[in-house]
C-alpha positions in Angstrom: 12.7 -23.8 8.4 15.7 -22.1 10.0 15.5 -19.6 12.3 16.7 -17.0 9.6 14.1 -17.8 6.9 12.1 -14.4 6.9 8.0 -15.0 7.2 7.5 -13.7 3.0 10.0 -13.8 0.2 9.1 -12.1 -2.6 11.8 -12.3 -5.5 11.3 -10.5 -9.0 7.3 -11.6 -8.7 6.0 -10.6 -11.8 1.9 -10.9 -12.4 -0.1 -10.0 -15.5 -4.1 -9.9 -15.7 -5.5 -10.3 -19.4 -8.4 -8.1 -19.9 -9.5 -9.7 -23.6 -8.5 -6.4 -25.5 -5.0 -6.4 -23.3 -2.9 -7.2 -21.1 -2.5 -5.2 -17.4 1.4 -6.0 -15.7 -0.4 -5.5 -11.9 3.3 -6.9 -10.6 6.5 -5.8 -12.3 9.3 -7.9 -10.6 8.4 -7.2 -6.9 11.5 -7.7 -4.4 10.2 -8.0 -0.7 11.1 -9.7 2.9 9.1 -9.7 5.5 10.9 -10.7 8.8 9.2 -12.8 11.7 8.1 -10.8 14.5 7.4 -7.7 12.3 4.5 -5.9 11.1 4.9 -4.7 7.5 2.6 -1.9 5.7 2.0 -1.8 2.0 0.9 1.8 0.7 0.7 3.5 -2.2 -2.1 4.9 -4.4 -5.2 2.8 -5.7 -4.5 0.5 -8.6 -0.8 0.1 -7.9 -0.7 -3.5 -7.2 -0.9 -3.8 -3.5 -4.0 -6.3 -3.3 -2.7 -8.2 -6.1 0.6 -8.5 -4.3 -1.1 -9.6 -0.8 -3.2 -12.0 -2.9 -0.4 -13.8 -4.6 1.6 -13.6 -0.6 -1.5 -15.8 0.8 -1.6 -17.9 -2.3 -5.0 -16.9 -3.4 -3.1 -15.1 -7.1 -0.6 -17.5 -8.4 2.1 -15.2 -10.2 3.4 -15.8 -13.3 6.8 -16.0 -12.9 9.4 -15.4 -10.0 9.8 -16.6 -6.2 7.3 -15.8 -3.7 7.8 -18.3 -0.3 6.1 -18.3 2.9 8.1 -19.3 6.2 10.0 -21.6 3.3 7.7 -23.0 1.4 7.0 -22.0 -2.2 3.1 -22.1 -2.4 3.3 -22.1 -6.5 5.0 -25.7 -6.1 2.3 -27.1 -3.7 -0.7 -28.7 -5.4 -4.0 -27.4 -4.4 -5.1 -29.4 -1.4 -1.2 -28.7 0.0 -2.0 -25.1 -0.7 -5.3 -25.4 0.6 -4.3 -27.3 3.9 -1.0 -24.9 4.6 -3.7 -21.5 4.1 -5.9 -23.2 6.4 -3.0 -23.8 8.7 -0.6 -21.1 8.5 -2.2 -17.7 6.7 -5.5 -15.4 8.2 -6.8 -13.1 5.4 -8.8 -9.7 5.9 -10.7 -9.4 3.1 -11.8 -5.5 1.9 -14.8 -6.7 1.2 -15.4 -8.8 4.5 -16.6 -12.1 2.4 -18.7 -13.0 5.1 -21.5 -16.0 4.7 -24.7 -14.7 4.8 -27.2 -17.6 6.1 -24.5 -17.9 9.4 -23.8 -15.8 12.7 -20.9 -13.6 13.5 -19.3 -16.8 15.9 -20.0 -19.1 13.0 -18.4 -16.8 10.4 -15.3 -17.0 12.5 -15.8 -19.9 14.1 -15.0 -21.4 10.2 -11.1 -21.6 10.2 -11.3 -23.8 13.3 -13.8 -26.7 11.6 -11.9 -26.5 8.2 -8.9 -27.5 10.7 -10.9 -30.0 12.3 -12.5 -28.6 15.2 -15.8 -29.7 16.4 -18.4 -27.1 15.4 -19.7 -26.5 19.2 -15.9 -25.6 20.4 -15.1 -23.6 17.0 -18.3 -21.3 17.8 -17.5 -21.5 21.6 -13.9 -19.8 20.6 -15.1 -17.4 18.4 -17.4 -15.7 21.1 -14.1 -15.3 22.8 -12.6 -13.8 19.9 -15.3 -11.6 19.0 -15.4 -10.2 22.5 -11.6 -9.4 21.7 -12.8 -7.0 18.8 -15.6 -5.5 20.9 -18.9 -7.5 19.2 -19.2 -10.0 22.2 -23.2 -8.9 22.6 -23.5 -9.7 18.8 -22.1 -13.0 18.2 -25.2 -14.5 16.8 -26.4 -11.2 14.6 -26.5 -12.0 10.9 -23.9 -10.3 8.7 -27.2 -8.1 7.2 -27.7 -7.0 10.5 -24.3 -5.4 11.0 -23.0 -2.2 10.2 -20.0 -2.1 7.4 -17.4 -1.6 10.6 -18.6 -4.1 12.4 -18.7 -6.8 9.7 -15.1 -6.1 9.2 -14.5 -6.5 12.9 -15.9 -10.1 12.1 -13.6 -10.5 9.0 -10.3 -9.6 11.2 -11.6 -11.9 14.3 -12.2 -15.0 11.7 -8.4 -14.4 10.4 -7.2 -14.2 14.0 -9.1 -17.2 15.7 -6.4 -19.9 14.2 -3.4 -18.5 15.2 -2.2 -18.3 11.6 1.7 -17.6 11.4 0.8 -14.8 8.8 -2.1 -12.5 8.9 -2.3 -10.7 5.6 -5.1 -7.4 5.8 -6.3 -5.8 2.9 -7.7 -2.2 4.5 -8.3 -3.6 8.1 -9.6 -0.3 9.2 -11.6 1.8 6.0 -15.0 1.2 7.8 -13.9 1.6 11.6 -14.2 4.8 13.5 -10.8 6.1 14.9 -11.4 4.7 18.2 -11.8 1.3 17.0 -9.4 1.8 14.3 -6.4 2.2 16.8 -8.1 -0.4 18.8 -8.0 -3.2 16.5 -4.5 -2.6 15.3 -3.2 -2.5 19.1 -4.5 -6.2 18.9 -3.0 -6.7 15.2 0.2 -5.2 16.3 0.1 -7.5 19.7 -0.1 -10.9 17.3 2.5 -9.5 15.0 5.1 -9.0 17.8 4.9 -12.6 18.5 8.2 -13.9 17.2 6.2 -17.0 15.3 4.4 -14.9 13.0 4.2 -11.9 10.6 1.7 -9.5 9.3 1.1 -7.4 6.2 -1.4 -4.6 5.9 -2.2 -2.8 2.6 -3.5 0.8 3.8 -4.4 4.0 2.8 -5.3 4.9 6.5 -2.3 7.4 7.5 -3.6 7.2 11.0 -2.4 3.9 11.5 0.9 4.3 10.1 2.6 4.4 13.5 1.9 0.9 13.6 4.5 -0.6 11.5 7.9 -1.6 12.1 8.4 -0.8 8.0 6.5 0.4 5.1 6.7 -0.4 1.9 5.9 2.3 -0.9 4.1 0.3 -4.0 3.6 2.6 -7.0 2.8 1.1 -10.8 3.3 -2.2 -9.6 7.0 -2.0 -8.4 8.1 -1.6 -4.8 9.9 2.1 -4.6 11.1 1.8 -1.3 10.9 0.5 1.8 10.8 2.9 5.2 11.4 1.9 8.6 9.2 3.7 11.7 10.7 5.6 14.2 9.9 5.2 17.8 7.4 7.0 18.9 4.8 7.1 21.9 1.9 8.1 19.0 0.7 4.8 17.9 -1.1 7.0 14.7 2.0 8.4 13.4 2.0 9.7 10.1 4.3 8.4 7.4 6.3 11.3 7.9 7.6 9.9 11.1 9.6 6.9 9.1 13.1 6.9 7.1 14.6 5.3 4.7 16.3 1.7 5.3 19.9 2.0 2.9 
């Protein structure tokens, strides 16, 4: 991969979902890059295609037709142990809706990227104490998801796609169940990976308080990409959207 190659590219991605009675176009030739170094925002109003598009960006959706790669390589190609072994290598996912096992512990929740990469199980958990003291839940590193609140169990989902080092961190509403104060605390430590000049993230939001965040946002409506804003500097790390312009 060249130095150039930018983290995502998304060329006329085009993904349709059959229902039975019809057929639902969630992705209607989506054009995006997403640059190294940069963290990249996805917003727009429920239903317009954003998880769908994050999904098919961490090769979870395969589209139907068009050109998705990440840092070069074209995960539609790759059969599904190469897709399974570059996710497990390169991409962290935030799920919404935390996918957490039940039967094991905060540290072995995210302890589980490191052992599917070959870590032994005693170092994996050892890591994700660390990881979890990062995200404030140190003192509950052997509670049961059931015995968490919603905002902590997505503090547990964002540590397990952080504990890897993944080159892209994809995050599907990182922040819905947090309070404000752990909200802006959680994306200080997103935004801290992201700047790394090995990696990338991508956050679908509806949280306008974290907007200040990203270096650009990308406005999704009825599956298209309308345009794409770029922040300007600011000291307030929660921003509003109203504090980007358009790119031309």
């Amino acid at each position: 991969m060249s130095d150039n190659t930018p983290a995502v590219l998304c060329q006329n991605v085009v993904k349709t979902y059959d229902t039975g009675s019809q057929q639902i176009t969630a992705l209607q030739g989506i054009d995006l890059e997403v640059h190294v170094g940069e963290l990249m925002m996805l917003v727009g109003p429920s239903g317009c295609g954003k998880t769908t598009l994050i999904s098919v960006i961490a090769g979870i959706l395969d589209q139907d037709s068009g050109l998705c790669r990440v840092f070069g390589e074209d995960l539609l190609k790759l059969k599904n142990d190469q897709k399974l072994k570059f996710r497990a290598q390169n991409i962290g996912f935030v799920f919404q809706a935390y996918n957490l096992l039940p039967t094991l512990n905060a540290a072995e929740n995210v302890s589980i990227p490191l052992i599917i990469n070959g870590m032994k199980r005693r170092e994996a958990v050892r890591k994700a104490a660390a990881v979890l003291e990062q995200v404030g839940l140190g003192d509950r590193a052997d509670a049961l998801p059931a015995q968490l609140s919603g905002g902590q169990q997505q503090r547990v989902a964002i540590a397990r796609a952080l504990i890897h080092s993944p080159r892209l961190i994809v995050c599907d509403e990182p922040t819905s169940a947090l309070d404000h104060e752990t909200g802006m605390h959680v994306l200080e430590l997103l935004k801290a990976v992201a700047v790394d000049h090995s990696r990338a993230l991508v956050i679908v939001t509806h949280d306008a308080r974290i907007f200040g965040f990203a270096d650009r946002i990308a406005q999704m409506d009825d599956g298209k990409i309308v345009r794409v804003q770029q922040s300007q500097p600011s000291n307030n790390p929660g921003r509003t959207e109203q504090g980007a312009h358009d790119v031309t």
